[in-house]
N, C-alpha and C positions, 0 to 999 in steps of 0.2 A: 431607337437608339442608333442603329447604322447611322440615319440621316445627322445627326448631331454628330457620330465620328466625320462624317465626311464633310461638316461645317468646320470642326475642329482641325480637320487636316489642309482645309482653305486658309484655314488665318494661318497656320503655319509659313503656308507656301505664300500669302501674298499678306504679309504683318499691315500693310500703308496702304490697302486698297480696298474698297468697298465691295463687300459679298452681298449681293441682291437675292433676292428669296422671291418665288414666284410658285405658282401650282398651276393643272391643269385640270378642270372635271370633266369626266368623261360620260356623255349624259346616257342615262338609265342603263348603265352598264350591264345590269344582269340580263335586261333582253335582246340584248345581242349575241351570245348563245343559243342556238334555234333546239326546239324538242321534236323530235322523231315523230310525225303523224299519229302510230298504234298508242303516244302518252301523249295526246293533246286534250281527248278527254279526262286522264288522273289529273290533270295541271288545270281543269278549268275555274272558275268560283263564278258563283251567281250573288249579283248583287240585285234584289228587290225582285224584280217577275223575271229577269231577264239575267240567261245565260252564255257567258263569258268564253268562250274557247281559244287556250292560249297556244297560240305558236311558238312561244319564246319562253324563255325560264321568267318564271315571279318573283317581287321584293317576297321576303319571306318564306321559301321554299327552305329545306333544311338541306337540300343539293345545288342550289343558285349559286353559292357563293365557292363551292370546289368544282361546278364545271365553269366560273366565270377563269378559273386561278390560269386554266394554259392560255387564254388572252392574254390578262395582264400582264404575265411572265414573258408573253410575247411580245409585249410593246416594251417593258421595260427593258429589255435585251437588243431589240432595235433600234430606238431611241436615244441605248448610249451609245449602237455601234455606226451610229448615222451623224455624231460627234462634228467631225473631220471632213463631213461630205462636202464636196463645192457645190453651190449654187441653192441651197435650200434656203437659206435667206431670204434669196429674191422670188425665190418659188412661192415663197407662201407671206414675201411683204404685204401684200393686202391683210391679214389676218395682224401681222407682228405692228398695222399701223394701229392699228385698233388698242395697241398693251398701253397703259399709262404708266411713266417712269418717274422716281423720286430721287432727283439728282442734286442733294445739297450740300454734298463733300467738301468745305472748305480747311485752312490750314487749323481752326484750332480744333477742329476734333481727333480724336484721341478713341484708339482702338484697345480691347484687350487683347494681350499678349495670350499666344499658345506655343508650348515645349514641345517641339518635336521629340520624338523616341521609336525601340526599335518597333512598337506597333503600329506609330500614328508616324511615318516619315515624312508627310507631304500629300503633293498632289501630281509628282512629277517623277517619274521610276529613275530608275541607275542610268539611263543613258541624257537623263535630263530630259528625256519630251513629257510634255502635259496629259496626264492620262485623261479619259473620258468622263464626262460629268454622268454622274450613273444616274436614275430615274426608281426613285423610290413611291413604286404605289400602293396606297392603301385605300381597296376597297375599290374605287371608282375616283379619286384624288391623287394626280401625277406630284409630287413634292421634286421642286427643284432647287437647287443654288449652285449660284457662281459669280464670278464679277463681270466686269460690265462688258468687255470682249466677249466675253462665254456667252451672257446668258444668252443673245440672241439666237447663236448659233444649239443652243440647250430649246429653244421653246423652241427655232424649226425642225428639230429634229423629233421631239415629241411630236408634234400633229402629221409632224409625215409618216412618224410609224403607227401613231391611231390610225389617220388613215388610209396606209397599207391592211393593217390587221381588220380591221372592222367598216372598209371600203370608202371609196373617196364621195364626198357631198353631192348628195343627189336629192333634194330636197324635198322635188316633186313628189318622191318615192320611200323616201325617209329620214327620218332625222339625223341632222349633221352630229357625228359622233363625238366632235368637239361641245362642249356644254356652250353656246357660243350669248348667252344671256349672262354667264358667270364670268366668259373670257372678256368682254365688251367691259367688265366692271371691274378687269385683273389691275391691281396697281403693284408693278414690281420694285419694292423697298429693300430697307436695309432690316425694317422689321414688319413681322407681317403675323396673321393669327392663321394657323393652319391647325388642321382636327384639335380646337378648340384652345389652342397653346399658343401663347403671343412669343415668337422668336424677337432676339433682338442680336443681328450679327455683330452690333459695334462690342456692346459688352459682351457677347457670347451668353447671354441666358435664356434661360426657356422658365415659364410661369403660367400659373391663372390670370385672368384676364383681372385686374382692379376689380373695376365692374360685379361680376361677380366671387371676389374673394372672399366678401365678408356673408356675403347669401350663405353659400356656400357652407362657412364655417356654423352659422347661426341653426341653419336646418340639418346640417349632416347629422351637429351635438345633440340635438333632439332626437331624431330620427335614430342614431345609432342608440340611445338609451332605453329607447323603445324597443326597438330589436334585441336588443342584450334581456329583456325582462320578456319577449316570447320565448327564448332560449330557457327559463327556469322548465325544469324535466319536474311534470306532475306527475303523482300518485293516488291509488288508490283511495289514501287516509291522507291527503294535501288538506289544507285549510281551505275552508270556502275564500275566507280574502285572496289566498295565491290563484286559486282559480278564477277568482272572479279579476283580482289585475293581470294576470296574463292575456285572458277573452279580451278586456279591455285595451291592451296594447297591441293586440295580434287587428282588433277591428280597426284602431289607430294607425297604425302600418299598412295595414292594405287599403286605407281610404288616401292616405300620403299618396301613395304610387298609384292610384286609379282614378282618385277624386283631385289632382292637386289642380290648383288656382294658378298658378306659377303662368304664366303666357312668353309665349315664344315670337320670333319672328321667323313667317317661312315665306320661302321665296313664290314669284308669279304664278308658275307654274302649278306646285303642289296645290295654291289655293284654289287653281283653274281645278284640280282632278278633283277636291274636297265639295268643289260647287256642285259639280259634276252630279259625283256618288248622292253626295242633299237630294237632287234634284228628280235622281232616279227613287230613294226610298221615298220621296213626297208626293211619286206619282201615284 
C-alpha cells in the first residue's frame, strides 16, 4: 500500500510525464546474515548421507526472516538517503548499462489524473525541493518508481547501499549481492508485474495478471467450497453421510495443496539447486 501511495503522489507531482517502475533482487537474502558458530550445528539439515553445516540463516528458519529485517531496513534507509549523491551514476554505469528501458511516450497518450490532498501533497515538501524516492522492500525485492531523470539516479543508489550493507562484488569469494541474472533481464517500464501484480502507472491500476485471472477464479470457487464443507463441526450422533463427505473433502483439500499438477516456471538457478538435491537423494 505505501508503494502505491508514493505512485499516487508521483502522478500528482508530474500529471504529463512518465513514472517508470523497476525492482531490484537481492540474491539469497537470508544468507547474508551470519550464525554464531555454538548454533551452526541447531541450523544444519542433512540431505541424503550427507550433513549440511550452515553458516548463515536458512530459506525457512522461523527467525531468517526477523534477523534478515535490520538489513533490509538498512538498505532501504540508504538507498533513499543516497538520492542526491554526485557521481553514483557513473560509479556503477557498467551495471545501469545492462537495465533495458521502454521509452514510447508519444503526444497521444493520455495519463490518469490524481487529486492532491492534505495526505497525498506530492512529491515535493513546502520549500518545493524534490523529496527522495524511498525504496520499498519486500522480503528480498527492492520495489522502485520514478520518472525518467530519477530513476537512474533511484537504481544507483539502491546497488550502492546493497553493497555498502552486504559488501561490495567479490565473486571469487562470493556471490554478488545484486541478483545480477534478474538485473541483466530488468526492463524499466511504465508497467511492470512485481510480487505477482501487474502495475500500470499510465492508468494508475494495480491487478491480476489476465493470464492467470480466470485459473484463478475457476479453482479458488472449488477449492473454497471444499474447505467451507471441512468446516461442518461433527458429532457424536452425525450422520455417516456428513462424515463420510467431510473425510472426503478434507482428503480433496489436502491432495489440491500437496498433489497439484498446476506447473510453474522457476528460474536457472533454483533448477541448478533441485538438480542438485536429485542427485544427492539418487546417490
Amino acid at each position: 500500500l505505501a508503494f502505491c501511495v508514493w505512485l499516487w503522489n508521483l502522478r500528482i507531482s508530474y500529471p504529463d510525464e512518465e513514472i517508470y517502475l523497476a525492482f531490484i533482487d537481492i540474491s539469497s537474502c537470508f544468507r547474508w546474515p551470519r550464525i554464531c558458530p555454538d548454533l551452526i550445528g541447531a541450523f544444519g539439515f542433512v540431505i541424503g548421507q550427507i550433513y549440511f553445516a550452515a553458516n548463515a540463516m536458512v530459506f525457512g528458519s522461523v527467525v531468517s526472516a526477523s534477523t534478515w529485517e535490520p538489513f533490509r531496513r538498512a538498505i532501504a534507509a540508504l538507498a533513499t538517503g543516497l538520492y542526491d549523491t554526485a557521481g553514483l551514476v557513473e560509479k556503477h554505469a557498467k551495471l545501469l548499462s545492462l537495465v533495458k528501458w521502454v521509452r514510447s511516450v508519444d503526444g497521444s497518450v493520455r495519463f490518469a489524473r490524481a487529486t492532491a490532498c492534505g495526505l497525498n501533497p506530492g512529491v515535493f515538501d513546502s520549500d518545493g525541493k524534490r523529496k527522495p524516492t524511498p525504496h520499498w522492500i519486500y522480503v528480498d525485492d527492492n520495489l522502485l518508481a520514478d520518472i525518467l531523470s530519477g530513476m537512474r539516479k533511484t537504481l544507483a543508489a539502491a546497488v550502492e547501499a546493497i553493497f555498502t550493507v552486504l559488501g561490495r562484488p567479490k565473486t571469487d569469494l562470493r556471490k554478488c549481492a545484486v541478483a545480477l541474472d534478474k538485473w541483466e533481464k530488468l526492463v524499466v517500464s511504465y508497467r511492470l508485474v512485481l510480487l505477482g501484480l501487474e502495475f500500470n502507472t499510465r492508468l494508475m491500476t494495480v491487478g491480476i495478471l489476465r493470464d492467470n485471472e480466470q485459473y484463478l477464479i475457476n479453482v479458488s470457487s472449488q477449492f473454497r467450497a471444499m474447505m467451507k464443507r471441512t468446516k461442518l463441526r461433527l458429532l457424536p450422533d452425525s450422520p455417516d453421510r456428513d462424515v463420510r463427505e467431510v473425510r472426503f473433502a478434507a482428503r480433496q483439500t489436502a491432495r489440491k495443496v500437496h498433489r497439484c499438477k498446476q506447473t510453474f516456471t522457476i528460474c536457472a538457478t533454483l533448477r541448478e539447486e533441485l538438480a542438485f538435491i536429485t542427485a544427492l537423494l539418487d546417490d
